[in-house]
C-alpha positions in Angstrom: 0.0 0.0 0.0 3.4 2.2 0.2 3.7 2.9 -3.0 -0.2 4.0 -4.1 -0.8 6.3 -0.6 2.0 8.7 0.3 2.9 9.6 3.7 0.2 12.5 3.5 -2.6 10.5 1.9 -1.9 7.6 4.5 -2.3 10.3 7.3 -5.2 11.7 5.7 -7.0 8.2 4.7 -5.1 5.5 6.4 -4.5 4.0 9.4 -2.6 1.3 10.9 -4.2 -1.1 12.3 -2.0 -1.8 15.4 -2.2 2.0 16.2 -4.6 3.1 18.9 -8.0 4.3 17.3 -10.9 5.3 19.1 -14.3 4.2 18.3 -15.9 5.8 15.3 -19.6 4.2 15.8 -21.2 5.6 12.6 -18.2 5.0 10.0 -17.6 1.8 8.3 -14.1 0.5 8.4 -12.1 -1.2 5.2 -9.1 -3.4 6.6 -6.7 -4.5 3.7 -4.4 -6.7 6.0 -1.8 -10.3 5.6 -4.1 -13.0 7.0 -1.5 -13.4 9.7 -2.2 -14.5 13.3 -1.6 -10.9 14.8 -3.4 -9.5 12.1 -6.2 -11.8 13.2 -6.0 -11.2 17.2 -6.4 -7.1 16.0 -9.7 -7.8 13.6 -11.1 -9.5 16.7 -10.3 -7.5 19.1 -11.6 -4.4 17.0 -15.1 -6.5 16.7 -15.0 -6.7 20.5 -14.6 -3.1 21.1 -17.5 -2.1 18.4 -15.0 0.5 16.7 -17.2 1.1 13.3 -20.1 0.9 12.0 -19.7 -1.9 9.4 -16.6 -4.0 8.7 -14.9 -4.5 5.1 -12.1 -7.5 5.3 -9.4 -7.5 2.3 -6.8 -10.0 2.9 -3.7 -9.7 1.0 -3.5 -13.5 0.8 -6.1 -16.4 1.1 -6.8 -16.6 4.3 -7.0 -19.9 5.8 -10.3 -21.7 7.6 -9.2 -21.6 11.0 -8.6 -18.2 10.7 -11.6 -17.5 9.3 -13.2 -19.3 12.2 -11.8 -17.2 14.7 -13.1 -14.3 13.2 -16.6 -15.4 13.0 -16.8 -16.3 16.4 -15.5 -13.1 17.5 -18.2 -11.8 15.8 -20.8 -13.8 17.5 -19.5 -13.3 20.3 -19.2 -9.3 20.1 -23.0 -9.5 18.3 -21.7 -7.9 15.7 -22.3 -10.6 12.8 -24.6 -8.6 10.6 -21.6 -5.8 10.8 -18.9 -7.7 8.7 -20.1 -6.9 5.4 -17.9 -8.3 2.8 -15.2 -10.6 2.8 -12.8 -11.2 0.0 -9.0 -12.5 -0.7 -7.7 -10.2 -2.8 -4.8 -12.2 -3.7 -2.2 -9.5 -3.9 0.2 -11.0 -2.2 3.4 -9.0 -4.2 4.8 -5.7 -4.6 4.3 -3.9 -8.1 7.5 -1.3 -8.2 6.9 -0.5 -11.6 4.4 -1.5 -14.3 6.6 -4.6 -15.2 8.5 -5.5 -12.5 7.4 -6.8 -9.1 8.8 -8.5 -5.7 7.8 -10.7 -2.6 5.5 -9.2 -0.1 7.7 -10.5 2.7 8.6 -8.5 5.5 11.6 -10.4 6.6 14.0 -10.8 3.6 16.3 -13.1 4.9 13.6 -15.2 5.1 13.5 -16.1 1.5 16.7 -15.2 0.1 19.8 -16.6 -1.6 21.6 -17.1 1.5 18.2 -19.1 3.2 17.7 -21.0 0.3 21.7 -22.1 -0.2 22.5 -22.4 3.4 24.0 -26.2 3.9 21.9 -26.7 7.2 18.8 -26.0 5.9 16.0 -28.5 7.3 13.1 -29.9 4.4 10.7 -27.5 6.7 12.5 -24.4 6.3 12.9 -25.4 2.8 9.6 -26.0 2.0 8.5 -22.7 4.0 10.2 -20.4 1.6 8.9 -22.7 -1.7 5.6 -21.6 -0.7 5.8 -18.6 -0.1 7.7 -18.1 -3.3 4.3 -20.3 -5.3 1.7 -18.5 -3.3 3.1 -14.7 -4.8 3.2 -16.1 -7.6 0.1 -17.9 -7.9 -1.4 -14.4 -6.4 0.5 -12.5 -9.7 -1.0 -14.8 -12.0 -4.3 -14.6 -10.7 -4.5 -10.9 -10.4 -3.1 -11.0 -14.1 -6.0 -13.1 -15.1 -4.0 -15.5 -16.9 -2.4 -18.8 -16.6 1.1 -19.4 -17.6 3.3 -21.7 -19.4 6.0 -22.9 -16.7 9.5 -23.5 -17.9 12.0 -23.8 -15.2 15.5 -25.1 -15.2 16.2 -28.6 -13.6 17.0 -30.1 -10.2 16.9 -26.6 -8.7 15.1 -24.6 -6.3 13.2 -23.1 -9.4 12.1 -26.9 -10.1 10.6 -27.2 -6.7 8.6 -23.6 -7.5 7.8 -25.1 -10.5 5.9 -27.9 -9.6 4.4 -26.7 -6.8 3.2 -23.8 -8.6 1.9 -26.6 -11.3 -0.1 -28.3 -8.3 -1.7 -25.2 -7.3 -3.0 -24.0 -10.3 -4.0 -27.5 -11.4 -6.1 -27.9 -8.3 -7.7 -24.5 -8.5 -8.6 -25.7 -12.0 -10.3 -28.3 -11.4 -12.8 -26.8 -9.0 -14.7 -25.5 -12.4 -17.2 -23.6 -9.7 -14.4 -22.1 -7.8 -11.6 -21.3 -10.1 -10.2 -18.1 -10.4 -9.2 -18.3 -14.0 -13.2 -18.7 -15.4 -15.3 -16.0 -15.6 -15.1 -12.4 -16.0 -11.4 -13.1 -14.7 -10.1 -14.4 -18.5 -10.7 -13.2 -21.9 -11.4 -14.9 -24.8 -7.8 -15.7 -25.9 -6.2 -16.6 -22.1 -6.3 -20.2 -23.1 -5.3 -19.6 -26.5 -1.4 -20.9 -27.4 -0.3 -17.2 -26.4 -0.1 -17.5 -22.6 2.5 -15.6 -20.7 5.8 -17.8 -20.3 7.5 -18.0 -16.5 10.7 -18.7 -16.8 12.1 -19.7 -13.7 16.0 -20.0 -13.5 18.5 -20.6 -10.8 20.3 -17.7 -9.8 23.1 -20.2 -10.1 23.2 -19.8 -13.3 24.8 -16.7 -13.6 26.7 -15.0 -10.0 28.5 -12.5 -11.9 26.0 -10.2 -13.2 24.5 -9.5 -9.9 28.0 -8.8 -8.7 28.7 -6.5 -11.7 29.3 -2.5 -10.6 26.7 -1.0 -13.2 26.7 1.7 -15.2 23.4 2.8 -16.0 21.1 5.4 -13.9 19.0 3.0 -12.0 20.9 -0.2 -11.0 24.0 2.7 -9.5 20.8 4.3 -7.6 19.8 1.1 -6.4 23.7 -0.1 -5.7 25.0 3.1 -4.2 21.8 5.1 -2.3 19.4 4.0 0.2 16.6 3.2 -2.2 14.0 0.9 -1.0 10.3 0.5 -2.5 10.9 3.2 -5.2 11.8 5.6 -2.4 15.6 7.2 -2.4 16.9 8.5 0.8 19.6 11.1 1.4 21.7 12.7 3.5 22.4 16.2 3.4 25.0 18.4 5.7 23.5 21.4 7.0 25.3 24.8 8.3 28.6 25.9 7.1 31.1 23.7 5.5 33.9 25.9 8.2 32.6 25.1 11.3 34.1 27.2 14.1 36.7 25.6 16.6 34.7 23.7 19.3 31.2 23.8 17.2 29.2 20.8 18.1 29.1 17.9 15.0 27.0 19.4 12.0 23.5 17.7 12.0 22.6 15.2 8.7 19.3 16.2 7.3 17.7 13.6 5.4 15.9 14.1 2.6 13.3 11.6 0.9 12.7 11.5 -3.2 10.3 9.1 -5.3 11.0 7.4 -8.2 7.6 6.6 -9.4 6.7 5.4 -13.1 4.6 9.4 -12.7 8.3 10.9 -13.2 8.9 11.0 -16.9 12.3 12.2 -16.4 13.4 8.5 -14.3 11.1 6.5 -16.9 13.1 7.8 -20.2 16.6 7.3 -18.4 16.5 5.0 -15.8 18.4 2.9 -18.1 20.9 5.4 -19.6 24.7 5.1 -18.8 25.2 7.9 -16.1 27.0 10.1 -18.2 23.7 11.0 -20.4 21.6 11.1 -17.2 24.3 14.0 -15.8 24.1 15.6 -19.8 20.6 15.4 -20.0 19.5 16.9 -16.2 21.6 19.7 -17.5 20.0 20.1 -20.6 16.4 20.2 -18.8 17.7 22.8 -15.9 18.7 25.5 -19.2 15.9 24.4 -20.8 13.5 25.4 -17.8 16.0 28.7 -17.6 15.0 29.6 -20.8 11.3 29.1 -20.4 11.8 31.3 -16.6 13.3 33.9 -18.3 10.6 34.1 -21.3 8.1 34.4 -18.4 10.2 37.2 -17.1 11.0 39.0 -20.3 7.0 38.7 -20.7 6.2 40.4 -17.7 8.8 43.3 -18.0 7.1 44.1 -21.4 3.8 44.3 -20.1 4.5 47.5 -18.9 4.6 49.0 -22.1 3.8 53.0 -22.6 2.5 54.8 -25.8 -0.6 54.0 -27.3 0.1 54.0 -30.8 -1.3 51.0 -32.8 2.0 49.3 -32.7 2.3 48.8 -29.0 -1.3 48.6 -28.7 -0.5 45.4 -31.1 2.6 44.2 -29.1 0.8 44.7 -25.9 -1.9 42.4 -27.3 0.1 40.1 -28.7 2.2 39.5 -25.5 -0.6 39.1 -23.5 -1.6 36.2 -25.1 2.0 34.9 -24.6 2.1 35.7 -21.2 -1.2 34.4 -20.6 -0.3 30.9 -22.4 3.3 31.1 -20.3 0.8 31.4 -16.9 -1.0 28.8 -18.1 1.8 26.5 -18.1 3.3 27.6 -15.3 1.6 24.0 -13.0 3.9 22.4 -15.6 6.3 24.2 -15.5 6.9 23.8 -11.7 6.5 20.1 -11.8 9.8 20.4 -14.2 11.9 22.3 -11.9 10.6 19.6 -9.4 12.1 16.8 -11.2 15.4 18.4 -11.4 16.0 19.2 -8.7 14.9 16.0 -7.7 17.4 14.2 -10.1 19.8 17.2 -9.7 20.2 16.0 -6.3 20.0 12.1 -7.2 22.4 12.4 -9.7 24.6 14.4 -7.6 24.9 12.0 -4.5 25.4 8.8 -7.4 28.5 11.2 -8.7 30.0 11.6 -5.4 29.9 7.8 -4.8 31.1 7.1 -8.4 34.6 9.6 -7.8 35.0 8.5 -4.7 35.0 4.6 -4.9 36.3 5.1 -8.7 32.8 3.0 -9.8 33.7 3.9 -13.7 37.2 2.4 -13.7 35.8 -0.9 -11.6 32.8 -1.1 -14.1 35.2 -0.6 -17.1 37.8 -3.6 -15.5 35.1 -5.8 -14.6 33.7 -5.7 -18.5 36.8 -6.5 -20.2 37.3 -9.7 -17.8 33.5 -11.0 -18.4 34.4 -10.4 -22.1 37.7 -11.7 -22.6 39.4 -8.4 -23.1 42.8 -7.4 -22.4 43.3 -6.1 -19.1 45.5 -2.9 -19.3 46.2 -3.2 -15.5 46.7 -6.1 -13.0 43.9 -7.4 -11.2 46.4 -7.3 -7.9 47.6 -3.8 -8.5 43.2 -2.8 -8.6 43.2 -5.2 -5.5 45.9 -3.3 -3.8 45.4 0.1 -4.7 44.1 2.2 -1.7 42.2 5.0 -3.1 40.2 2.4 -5.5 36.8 1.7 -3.9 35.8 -0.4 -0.5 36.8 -3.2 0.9 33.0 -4.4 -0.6 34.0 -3.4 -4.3 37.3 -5.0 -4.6 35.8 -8.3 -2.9 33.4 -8.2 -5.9 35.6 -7.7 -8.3 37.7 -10.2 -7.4 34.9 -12.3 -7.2 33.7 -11.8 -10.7 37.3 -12.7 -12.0 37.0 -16.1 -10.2 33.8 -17.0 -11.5 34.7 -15.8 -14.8 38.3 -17.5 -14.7 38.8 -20.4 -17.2 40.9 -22.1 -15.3 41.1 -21.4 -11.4 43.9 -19.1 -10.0 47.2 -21.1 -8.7 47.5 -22.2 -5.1 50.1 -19.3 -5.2 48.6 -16.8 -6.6 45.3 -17.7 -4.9 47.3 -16.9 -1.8 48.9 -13.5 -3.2 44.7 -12.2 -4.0 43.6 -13.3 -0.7 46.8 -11.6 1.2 46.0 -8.6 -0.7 41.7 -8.8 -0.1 42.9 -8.9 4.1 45.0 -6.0 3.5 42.5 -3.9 2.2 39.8 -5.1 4.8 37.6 -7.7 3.0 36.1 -10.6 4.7 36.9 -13.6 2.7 33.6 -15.9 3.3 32.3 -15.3 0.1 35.3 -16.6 -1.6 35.1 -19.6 0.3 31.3 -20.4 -1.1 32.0 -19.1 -4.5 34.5 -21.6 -4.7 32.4 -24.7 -3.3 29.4 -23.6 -5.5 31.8 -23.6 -9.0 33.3 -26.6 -7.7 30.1 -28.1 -7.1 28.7 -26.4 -10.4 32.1 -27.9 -12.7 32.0 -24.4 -14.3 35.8 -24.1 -14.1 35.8 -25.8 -18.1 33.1 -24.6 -19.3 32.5 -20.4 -17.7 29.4 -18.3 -18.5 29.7 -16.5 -21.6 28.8 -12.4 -22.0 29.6 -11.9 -25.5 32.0 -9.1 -26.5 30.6 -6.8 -23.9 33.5 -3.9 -23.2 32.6 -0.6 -22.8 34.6 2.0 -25.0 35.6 5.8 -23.3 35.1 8.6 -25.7 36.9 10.9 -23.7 35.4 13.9 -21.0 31.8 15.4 -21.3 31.6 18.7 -24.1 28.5 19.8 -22.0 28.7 18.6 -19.2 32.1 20.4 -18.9 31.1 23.4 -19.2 31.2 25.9 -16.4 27.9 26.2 -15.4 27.0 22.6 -15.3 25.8 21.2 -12.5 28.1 18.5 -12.8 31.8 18.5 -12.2 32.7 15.2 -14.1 36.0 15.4 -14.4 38.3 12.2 -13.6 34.8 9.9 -14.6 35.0 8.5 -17.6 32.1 8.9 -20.6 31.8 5.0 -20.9 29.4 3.8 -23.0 27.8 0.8 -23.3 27.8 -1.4 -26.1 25.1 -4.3 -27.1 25.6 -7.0 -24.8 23.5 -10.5 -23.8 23.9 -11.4 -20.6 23.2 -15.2 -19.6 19.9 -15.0 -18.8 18.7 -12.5 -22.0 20.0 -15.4 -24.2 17.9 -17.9 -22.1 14.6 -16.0 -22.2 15.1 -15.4 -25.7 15.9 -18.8 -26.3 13.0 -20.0 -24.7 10.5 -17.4 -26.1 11.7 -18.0 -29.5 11.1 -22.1 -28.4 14.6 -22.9 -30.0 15.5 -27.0 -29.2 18.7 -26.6 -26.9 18.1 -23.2 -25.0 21.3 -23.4 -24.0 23.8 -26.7 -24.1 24.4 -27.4 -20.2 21.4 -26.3 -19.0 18.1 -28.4 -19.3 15.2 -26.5 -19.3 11.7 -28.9 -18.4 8.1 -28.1 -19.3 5.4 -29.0 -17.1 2.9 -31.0 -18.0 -1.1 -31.6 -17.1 -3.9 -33.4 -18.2 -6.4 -31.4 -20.4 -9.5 -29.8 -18.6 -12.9 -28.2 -19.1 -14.2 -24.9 -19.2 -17.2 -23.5 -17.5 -18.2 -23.3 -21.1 -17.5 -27.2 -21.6 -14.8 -26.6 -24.2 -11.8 -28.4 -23.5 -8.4 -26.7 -22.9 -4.9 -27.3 -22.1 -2.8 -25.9 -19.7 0.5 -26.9 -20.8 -0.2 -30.4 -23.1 2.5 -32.5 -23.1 3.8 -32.4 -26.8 5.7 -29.5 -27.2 5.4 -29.4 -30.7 1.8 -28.3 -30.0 3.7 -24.9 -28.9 6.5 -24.7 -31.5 5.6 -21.0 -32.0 7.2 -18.0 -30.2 5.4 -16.3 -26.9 4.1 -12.6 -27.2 5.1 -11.9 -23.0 7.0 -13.5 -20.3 7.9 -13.0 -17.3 11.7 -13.3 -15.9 13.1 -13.2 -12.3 15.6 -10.4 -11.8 16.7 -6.8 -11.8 19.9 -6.3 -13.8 19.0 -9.3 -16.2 15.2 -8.3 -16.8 16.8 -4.5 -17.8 19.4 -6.2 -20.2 16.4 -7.8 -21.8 14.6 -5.0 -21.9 17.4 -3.3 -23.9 17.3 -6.4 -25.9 13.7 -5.6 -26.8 14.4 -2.3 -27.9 17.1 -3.2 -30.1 14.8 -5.4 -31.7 12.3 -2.8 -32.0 15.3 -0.7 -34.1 16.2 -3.5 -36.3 12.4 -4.4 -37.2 12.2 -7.2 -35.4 9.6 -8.8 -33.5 9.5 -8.0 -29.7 8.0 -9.2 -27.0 6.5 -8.2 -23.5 8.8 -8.4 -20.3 8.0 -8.8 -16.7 10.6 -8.9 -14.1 9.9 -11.6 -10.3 12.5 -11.0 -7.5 12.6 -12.8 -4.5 14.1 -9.5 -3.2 16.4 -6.6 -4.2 19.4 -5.8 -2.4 21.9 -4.1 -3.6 25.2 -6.0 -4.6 27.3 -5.1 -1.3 24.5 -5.3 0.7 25.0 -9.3 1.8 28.6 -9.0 1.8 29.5 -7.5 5.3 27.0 -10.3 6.7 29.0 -13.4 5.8 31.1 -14.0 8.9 29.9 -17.5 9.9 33.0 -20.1 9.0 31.3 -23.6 7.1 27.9 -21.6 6.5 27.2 -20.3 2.7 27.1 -16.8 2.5 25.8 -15.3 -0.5 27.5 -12.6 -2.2 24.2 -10.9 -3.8 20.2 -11.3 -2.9 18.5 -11.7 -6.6 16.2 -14.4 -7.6 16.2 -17.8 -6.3 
């Protein structure tokens, strides 16, 4: 509910319903809640007390029969049956951040992230905890979308187990023809058509290196570098003078709060644009709104005309309706000088982070050794180098080149990185499970491939040089980024395109159920089990991550350029953290420790 009310319309219209409210006898009451026990207990106790007038129960999530029990016989027992007016499961149980990419409603995490899922002494319980709530989001998705999909999902992996159970639930909702949420009103007339949306599940296994990766584009370094959580960015500001006198107490932090909603066009064209454009093109909008202020200005000054002679009769009339059509615009115009200051300020706090760790050489080096490129400087001398980012960003750096390494570093020289990684602070856990899981994985002969992928500098900014940018770029490079498939681009499209081998080591399964009838009586299949029956290429999909749903986004829209045909993209997270974030937390010897939260 975060990210449809604000802070001010949730003050205004919302409450929450562990606050203390006081009864409002004559007002009905609309609780959109988790069907959780707490949640419960609250509901009851509200009944008991006779807060409203008349009682409205969403529930996020199906909510169970027992729970449904309790409910009712608070009720009874507070009299207050005929006062529970509706009650529905909304099955919403996931996080829309943007119109094609959505999370877990989890409030825990941990609870269902790469590290839970991994760790060694995981019991079947735990594991089966986290599968379903994994199925029942996305069970919740596809029934809010209205539509069921076709399942591929690679195999013997925690995406298999989703898989099936996923299969199960949708198969047994089917079959209850009066009960099923995909008849009805809920479908149109093509849903069971050969068109479905495909879910692609995939192992985050698959590919470690991409969510590693220091990024280059305007989102993924907001979402790497800031606090950005749920489309909201915070930041920290200093306030008072920069000199503070001799025995002044510490200057204060104000933070400041920005969102980056799919309303801002500004974030929607560039979100992903290499940072250099973003930094040239918030300049470009700031003198552009200059130029618009000072027409209003100019406007206003030459409305006090004098004389009365037809020709500044006519330029008096003539401005007026400029001046009236610049007034006019003036709501709009303020929303723009919103927006950049907004990004002005965004962009600002990214460029500070990017000079100070040095996040365009790291994101250059990192490019050339996921494509094969020459390296123009040692990986030991980046390692060792104490003005070159944190203790977190050589740690993934070194990382990546052990994933990406054809054959595995030298007892020696293993010894020489890992010397060098404790001098400059970094905890060495994740090295120790990166090298069970490729040992385990055998991808020391056969390493993901990224294509030619290398990022070429053309030099310092022109405009964003100038003098009265905003932007002091200098010592960041202008690198621009080139056409590139990640791992998991080339498997969706693969997959949507219904090629036979996907890719060579990985086995991709279908499910497979029994045909079914309609409410109509026409028989349908949900996925039939000759695949020839679908040898023709899917119209949407929906994938599993951040940085790999946005490189086949980009995919798309080279396709678009080149005439091709596209398709529609939506992105499924378990969570999002940022790459660093999981780092700092893997200090427990023989336990694996993830070194990013994406996906399974």
């Amino acid at each position: 509910i975060f990210l449809l009310l604000k802070t001010a319309q949730e003050n205004l219209y919302g409450r929450l319903l562990h606050s203390d409210r006081d009864p409002i006898p004559d007002v009905p009451a609309v609780y959109f809640v988790m069907p959780t026990e707490e949640n419960i207990d609250r509901m009851c106790q509200d009944l008991r007390n006779q807060l409203y007038e008349s009682y409205y129960l969403n529930f996020i999530s199906a909510i169970s029969r027992s729970k449904l029990e309790d409910i009712a016989n608070a009720a009874l027992g507070a009299s207050a049956v005929t006062q529970v007016a509706k009650v529905f499961d909304q099955y919403l149980n996931f996080i829309t951040l943007e119109d094609d990419m959505f999370v877990l409603c989890n409030q825990n995490k941990e609870l269902i992230s790469y590290r839970a899922i991994n760790r060694p002494d995981i019991t079947d319980t735990e594991m089966e905890a986290i599968m379903d709530t994994v199925v029942d989001s996305l069970f919740c998705f596809f029934v809010t979308l209205g539509a069921i999909p076709i399942i591929r999902c690679s195999r013997g992996t925690a995406a298999e187990m989703v898989a099936v159970k996923l299969d199960k639930k949708l198969r047994e909702n089917l079959r209850d023809a009066r009960n099923s949420l995909f008849t009805g009103d809920t479908l149109g007339a093509g849903q069971f058509s050969f068109q479905r949306p495909l879910l692609v599940l995939v192992d985050r296994n698959i590919d470690l290196a991409t969510p590693l990766h220091h990024t280059w584009t305007y989102q993924a370094l907001v979402h790497d570098v800031l606090d950005f959580h749920l489309n909201r960015v915070n930041l920290e500001e200093s306030s008072g003078m920069e000199n503070s006198p001799a025995g002044a107490r510490p200057k204060k932090k104000n933070k400041k709060s920005y969102d980056l909603t799919p309303a801002d066009k500004f974030w929607q064209k560039h979100k992903g644009s290499p940072f250099p454009e973003v930094a040239e093109s918030v300049q470009q909008e700031l003198e552009s709104y200059r130029a618009q202020e000072d027409e209003v200005k100019r406007l206003k000054s030459i409305m006090g005309i004098e004389g009365e002679d037809e020709g500044a009769i006519s330029m008096l009339s003539d401005n007026t309706a400029k001046l009236t059509s610049a007034v006019s615009s003036l709501p709009e115009l303020l929303e723009k000088k919103r927006l950049i200051d907004l990004h002005t300020n965004v962009a600002t706090a990214v460029l500070e982070h990017i000079k100070a760790r040095k996040l365009d050489v790291y994101f250059e080096y990192e490019e050339k050794i996921m494509s094969k490129s020459t390296l123009d400087k040692s990986l030991l001398d980046m390692i060792s180098d104490p003005d070159a980012g944190t203790p977190e960003d050589k740690m993934r750096l070194f990382l990546i080149y052990y994933i990406n390494s054809v054959q595995a570093p030298s007892e020696a020289d293993l010894e020489q990185y890992k010397k060098a990684l404790t001098d400059a602070g970094c905890n060495l856990t994740p090295l120790k499970y990166i090298k069970q899981w490729k040992a385990f994985a055998k991808m020391a002969s056969a390493p993901t491939s990224y294509g030619n992928t290398t990022a070429k500098p053309l030099g310092l900014f022109s405009r964003v040089m100038n003098t009265g940018s905003q932007f002091v770029m200098e010592g960041v490079k202008n690198l621009v980024l080139k056409q590139q498939n990640l791992p998991v681009t080339r498997i969706l499209d693969n997959l949507m395109e219904m090629k036979s081998n996907p890719v060579s080591i990985i086995i991709f399964i279908l499910m497979k159920c029994k045909s079914f009838a309609t409410t109509s009586g026409h028989k349908c299949y949900f996925v039939n089990c000759n695949l020839k029956l679908f040898w023709n290429t899917f119209q949407s999909a929906v994938l599993f991550c951040h940085v790999d749903f946005q490189n086949s986004a980009e995919q798309n829209r080279y396709k678009v350029l080149l005439n091709l045909p596209q398709y529609g993209i939506m992105c499924f997270s378990n969570t999002l953290l940022p790459a660093a974030c999981p780092l700092p937390k893997a200090q427990l010897p023989g336990r694996k420790n993830e070194p990013h939260t994406y996906g399974f």
